[in-house]
C-alpha positions, 0 to 999 in steps of 0.5 A, a space after each residue: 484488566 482482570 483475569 487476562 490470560 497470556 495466550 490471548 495477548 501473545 495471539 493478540 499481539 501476533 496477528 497486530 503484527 501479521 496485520 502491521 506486517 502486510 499493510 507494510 507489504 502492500 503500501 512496498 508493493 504499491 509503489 513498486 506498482 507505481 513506479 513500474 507503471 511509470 517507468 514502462 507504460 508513462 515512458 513520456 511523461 514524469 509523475 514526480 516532476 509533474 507532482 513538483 509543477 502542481 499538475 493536480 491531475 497527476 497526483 490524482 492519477 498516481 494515487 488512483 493507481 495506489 488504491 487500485 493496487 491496493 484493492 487488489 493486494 486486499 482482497 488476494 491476502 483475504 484468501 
């Protein structure tokens, strides 16, 4: 690593953490989605209970919900 300037690492090690920092947000924001989204509009049926009975389907649909919230957080921080 020849010829390293200090400020290109500090910039470096500054946007990895901005990085770090809003896939922490969106992975927070994503379960808190999912779980509003149990809680209000799957008022009749458990995820996680059904998730502990090996019903596939949920656990198929839970994480679709993640991915779609996820797409969604992605493309608001990309401005």
């Amino acid at each position: 690593m020849k010829n390293v300037q200090p400020e290109f690492l500090t910039a470096t090690l500054f946007n990895l953490g901005i990085n770090l920092l809003y896939t922490v947000l969106a992975i927070i924001v994503g379960m808190v989605a999912l779980l509003v989204i149990d809680k209000k509009l799957l008022k009749h049926v458990d995820i996680e209970q059904e998730l502990k009975n090996g019903n596939i389907a949920v656990a198929i649909f839970a994480s679709t919900i993640l991915v779609f919230v996820a797409m969604i957080i992605s493309f608001g921080l990309k401005g």
